[in-house]
C-alpha positions in Angstrom: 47.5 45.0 260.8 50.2 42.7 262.2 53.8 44.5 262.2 57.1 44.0 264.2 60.4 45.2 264.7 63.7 44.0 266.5 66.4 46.0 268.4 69.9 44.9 269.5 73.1 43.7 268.7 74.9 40.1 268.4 77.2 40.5 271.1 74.7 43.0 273.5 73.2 42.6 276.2 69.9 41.1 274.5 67.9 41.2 271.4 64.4 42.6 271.4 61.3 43.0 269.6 57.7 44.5 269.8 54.9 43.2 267.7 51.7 45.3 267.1 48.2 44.6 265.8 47.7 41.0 267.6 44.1 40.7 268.2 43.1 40.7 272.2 42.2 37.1 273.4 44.3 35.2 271.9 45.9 32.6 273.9 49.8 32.4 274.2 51.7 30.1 276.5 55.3 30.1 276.7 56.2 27.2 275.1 54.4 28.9 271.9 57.7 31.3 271.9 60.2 29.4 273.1 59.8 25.9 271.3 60.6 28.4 268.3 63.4 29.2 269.6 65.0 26.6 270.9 63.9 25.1 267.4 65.7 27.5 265.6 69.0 26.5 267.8 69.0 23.3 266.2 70.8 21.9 263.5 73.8 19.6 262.6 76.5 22.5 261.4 76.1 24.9 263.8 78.6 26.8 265.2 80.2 27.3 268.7 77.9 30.1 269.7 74.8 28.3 269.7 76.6 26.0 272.9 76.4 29.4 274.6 72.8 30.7 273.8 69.7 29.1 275.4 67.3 31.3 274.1 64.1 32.0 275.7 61.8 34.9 275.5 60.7 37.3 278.2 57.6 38.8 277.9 57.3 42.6 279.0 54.0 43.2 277.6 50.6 43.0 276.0 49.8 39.6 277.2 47.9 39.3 280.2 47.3 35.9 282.3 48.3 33.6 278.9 45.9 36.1 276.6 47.1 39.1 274.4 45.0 42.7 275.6 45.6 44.2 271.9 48.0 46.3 272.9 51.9 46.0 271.6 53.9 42.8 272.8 57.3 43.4 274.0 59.8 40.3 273.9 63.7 39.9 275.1 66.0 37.5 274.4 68.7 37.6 277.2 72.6 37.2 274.7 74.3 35.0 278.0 77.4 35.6 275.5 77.1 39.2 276.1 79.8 38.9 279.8 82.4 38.4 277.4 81.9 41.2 274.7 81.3 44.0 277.7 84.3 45.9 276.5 84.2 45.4 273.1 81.0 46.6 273.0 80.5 49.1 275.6 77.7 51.1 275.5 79.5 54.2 276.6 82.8 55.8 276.5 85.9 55.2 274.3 87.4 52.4 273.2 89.8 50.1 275.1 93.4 50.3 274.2 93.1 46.7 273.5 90.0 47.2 271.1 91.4 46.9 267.4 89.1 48.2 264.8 88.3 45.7 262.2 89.3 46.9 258.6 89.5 43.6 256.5 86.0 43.2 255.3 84.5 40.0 254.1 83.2 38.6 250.8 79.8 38.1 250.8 78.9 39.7 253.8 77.1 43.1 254.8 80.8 45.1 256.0 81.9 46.5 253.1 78.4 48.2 251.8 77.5 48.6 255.5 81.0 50.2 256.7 80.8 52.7 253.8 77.4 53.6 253.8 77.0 54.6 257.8 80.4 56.4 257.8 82.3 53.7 259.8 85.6 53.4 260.3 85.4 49.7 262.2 83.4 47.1 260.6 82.1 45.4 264.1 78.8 47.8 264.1 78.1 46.1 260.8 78.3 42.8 261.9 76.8 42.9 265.2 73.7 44.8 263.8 73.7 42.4 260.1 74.5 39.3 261.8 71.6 36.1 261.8 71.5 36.2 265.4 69.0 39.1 264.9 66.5 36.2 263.7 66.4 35.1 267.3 64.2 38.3 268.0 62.0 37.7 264.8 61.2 34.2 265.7 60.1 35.3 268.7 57.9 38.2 267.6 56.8 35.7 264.5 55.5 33.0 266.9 52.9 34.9 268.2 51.7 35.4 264.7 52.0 31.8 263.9 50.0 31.2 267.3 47.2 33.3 265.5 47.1 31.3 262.7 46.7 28.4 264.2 43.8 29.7 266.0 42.2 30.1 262.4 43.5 26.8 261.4 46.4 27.5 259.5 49.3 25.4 259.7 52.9 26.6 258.3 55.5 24.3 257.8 59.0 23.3 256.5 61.3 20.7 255.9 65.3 20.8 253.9 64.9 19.1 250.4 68.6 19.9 250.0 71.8 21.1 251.7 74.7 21.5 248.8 74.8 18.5 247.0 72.5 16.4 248.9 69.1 15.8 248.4 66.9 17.5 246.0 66.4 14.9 243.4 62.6 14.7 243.9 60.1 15.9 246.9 59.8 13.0 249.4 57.5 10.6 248.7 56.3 11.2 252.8 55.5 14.7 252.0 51.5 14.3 250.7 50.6 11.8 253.5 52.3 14.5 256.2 50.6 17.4 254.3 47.5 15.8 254.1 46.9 16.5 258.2 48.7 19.5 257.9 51.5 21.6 257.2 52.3 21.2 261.2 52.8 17.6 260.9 55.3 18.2 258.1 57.5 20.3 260.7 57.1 17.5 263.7 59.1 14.8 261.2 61.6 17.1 259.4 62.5 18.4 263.3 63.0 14.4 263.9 66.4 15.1 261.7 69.3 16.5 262.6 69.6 18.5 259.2 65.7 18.3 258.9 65.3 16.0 255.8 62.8 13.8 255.7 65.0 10.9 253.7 67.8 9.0 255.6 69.7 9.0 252.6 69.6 12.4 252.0 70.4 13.4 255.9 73.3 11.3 255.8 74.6 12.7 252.8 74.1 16.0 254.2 75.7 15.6 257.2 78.8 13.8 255.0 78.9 17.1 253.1 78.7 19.3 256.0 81.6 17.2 258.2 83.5 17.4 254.4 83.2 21.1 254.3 83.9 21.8 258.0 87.1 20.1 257.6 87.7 22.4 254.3 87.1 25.1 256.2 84.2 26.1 253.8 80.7 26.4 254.0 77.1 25.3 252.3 73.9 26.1 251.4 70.6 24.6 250.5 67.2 24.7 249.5 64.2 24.9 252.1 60.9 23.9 251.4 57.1 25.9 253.1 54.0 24.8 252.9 51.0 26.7 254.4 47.8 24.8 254.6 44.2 25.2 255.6 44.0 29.0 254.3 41.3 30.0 252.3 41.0 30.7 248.9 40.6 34.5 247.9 43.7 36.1 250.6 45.4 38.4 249.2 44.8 40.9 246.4 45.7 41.5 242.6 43.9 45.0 242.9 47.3 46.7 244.1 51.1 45.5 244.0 51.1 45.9 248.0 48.8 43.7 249.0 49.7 40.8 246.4 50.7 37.9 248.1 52.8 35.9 246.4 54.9 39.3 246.6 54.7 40.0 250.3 55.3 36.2 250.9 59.2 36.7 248.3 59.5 39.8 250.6 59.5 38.1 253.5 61.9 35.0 252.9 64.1 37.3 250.7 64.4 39.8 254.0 66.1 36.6 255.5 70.1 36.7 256.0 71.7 34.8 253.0 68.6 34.0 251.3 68.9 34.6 248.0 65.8 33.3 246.2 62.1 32.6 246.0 59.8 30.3 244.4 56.3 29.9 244.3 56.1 26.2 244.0 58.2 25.1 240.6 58.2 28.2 239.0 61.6 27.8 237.4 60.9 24.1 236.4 57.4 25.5 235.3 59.4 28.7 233.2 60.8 25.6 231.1 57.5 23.8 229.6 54.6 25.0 228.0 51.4 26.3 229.8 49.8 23.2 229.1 51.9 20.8 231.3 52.2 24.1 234.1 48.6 25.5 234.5 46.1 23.5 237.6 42.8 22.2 235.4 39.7 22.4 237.3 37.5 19.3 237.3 34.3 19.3 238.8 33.5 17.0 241.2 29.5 15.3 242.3 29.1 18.2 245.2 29.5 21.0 242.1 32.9 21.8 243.7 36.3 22.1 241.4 39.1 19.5 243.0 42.3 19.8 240.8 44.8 16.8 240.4 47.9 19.2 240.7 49.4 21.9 242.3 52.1 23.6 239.8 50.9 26.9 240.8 51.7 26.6 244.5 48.6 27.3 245.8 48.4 30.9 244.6 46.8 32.3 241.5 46.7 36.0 240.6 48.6 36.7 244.0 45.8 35.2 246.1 45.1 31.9 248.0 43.4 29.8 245.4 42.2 27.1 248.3 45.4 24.6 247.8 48.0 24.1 250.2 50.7 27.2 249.3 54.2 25.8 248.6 57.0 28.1 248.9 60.5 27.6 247.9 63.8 29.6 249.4 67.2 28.9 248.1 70.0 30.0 251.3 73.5 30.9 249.8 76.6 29.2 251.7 77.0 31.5 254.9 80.1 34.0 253.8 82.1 33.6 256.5 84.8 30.9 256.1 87.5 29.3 258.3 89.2 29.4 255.2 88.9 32.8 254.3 88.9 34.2 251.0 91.1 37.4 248.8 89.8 40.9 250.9 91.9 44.1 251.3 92.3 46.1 254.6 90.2 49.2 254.3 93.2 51.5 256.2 96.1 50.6 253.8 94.5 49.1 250.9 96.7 46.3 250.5 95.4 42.9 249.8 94.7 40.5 253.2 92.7 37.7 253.9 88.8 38.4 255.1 88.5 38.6 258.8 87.6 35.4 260.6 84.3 35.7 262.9 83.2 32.7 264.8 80.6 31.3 262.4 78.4 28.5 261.2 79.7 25.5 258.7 75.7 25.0 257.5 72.5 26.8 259.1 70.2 25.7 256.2 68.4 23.4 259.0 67.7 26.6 261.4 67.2 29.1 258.3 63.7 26.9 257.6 62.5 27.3 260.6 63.4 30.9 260.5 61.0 31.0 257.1 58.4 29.2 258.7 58.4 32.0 261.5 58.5 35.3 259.0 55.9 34.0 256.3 53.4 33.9 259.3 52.2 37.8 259.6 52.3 37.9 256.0 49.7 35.3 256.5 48.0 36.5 259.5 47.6 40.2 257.7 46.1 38.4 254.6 43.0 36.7 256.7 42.4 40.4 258.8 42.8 42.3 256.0 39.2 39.8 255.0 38.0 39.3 258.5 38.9 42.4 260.2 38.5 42.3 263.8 39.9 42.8 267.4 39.2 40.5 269.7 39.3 36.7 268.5 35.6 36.0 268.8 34.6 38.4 266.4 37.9 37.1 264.0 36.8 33.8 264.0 33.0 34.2 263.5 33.9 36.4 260.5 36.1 33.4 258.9 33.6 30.8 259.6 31.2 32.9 258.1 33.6 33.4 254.9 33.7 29.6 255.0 30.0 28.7 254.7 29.7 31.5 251.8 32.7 29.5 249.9 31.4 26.4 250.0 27.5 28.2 249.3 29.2 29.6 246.2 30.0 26.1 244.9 26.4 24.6 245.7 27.3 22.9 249.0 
């Protein structure tokens, strides 16, 4: 199985990650990691730091002349912002006379729960170690299992449907005919937008609200839209509550910073009508196989693939760290003060969906191993072809 984990700070030296359980041969190039990345840069909103980063991954390990060995791949992500926080964040010694601790936590944010609960008496370890730059590292880690996928013919994708008050008043009438050569095509014209919306008229209305609340001083949110298509039907389990995957897929997107809530396609519009107007109807078609005319389940029934494109919905809160701060205490005197001010986005909605495309992928890569085992490609692949043919056997094909 397919699991990763990232190391390092905001303002270190780099961020890092390893990723384990890759099968051996599959091809990587680096364009497969850093076109992530320098996707995940993008984004009308964005704050001054991303002017400094240029991310790109370095690979330390596992991979072997543009082919993974099976063994753990190591990535770093050089921080070029790092030769100006050398003293604030020394690795060693004391602190600088001029380093003043942070006290004043901020709404919304990790500082207060984090400062209390690891003993601190500064809230910078918080934020470096909390902060959204860590997604850097997970994107990077994530492509490889996206790479994977698309090996097996499994395409994730994303676009913004809305960013506060724009957008969202119906999916874009674009969206079958991109879906319908998959989910990777989907990706290719939402990245064609600076806020990645597929309507003009919502884009512009998005970047009016984002300009609006940069001037305020404030901050917004939005709703981000994935859709996952040529898998199988039958990944995932109901047998136990680990392996369901509807629930590892929530995990996932909920595990991102300032997402706040999942859907699996409609569900909360479904939760409002009867199970009449909610549940797919099967209707068989001349070649004995069942087509269905909707999708309201988003492509997963009893927390498997059910052979429909899986639609995934992920609601991002407004980032909590305004230019216009809001009513905090200091933590040495307890008296009331405004929330510290760290150097921050106005909207990352745009950069967030391509953050979700990138962690849903080794819950989706686990899913097809955990039914095709394997460790080399060769023997993955034959195994899913195989599972192929006996689907469409099973319907009479």
């Amino acid at each position: 199985m397919i699991r990763y984990f990232t190391a390092g700070e905001s303002h270190g030296p780099a961020l890092s990650a390893i990723i384990e359980g890759l099968p051996a041969g599959l091809d990587i190039a680096p364009e497969d990691i850093n076109d992530e990345l320098a996707r995940r840069q993008q984004g009308y909103g964005r704050g001054g730091r991303m002017k400094i980063e240029t991310d790109r991954a370095e690979v330390l390990s596992g991979i072997r002349f543009g082919k993974t060995i099976g063994s753990p791949v190591t990535l770093q992500i050089e921080n070029r912002d790092w030769k100006n926080w050398t003293v604030k964040m020394a690795r060693f010694g004391n602190p600088a006379e001029d380093v003043a601790a942070i006290t004043v936590p901020r709404p919304g944010h990790a500082d207060l729960s984090g400062m209390i609960k690891y003993g601190f008496e500064d809230i910078r370890p918080v934020i470096e170690r909390a902060s959204a730059r860590e997604t850097a590292a997970r994107v990077a880690a994530c492509s490889l299992a996206k790479a994977f996928l698309r090996s097996a013919g499994i395409e994730i994708g994303s676009y913004v449907s809305a960013i506060g008050p724009a957008g969202e008043n119906a999916p874009s009438p674009r969206l079958a005919e991109l879906l319908a050569t998959g989910a990777a095509a989907l990706s290719r014209a939402a990245d064609e937008s600076c806020v990645r919306m597929l309507e003009k008229d919502d884009e512009t209305a998005a970047v009016a609200a984002i300009d609006k609340a940069k001037e305020e001083g404030d901050t917004l949110g939005g709703i981000i839209e994935i859709f996952i298509t040529g898998v199988p039907m039958g990944l995932g389990s109901y047998v136990q509550h680990d392996r369901r995957l509807d629930a590892e897929l929530a995990a996932a997107l909920v595990s991102i910073q300032a997402v706040k809530g999942v859907e699996i396609g409609p569900a909360f519009e479904n939760a409002r009508k009867p199970g009449s107007q909610v549940h797919d109807e099967y209707f068989p078609a001349k070649d004995r196989t069942p087509v269905r005319r909707t999708n309201r389940a988003g492509g997963i029934e009893g927390s498997m693939s059910n052979d429909q494109t899986i639609h995934l919905r992920a609601a991002m809160k407004p980032i909590a760290t305004l230019m216009t701060p809001l009513h905090s205490f200091d933590m040495t005197s307890m008296d009331a003060h405004l929330s510290h001010i760290e150097r921050s986005d106005t909207c990352a909605v745009p950069a967030c969906s391509v953050i979700a495309e990138a962690v849903v992928a080794p819950v989706m890569a686990n899913a097809l191993l955990r039914k095709t085992g394997g460790d080399h490609m060769r023997e993955i692949l034959e195994r899913l072809e195989a599972y192929r043919k006996e689907i469409v056997e099973r319907f009479g094909g």
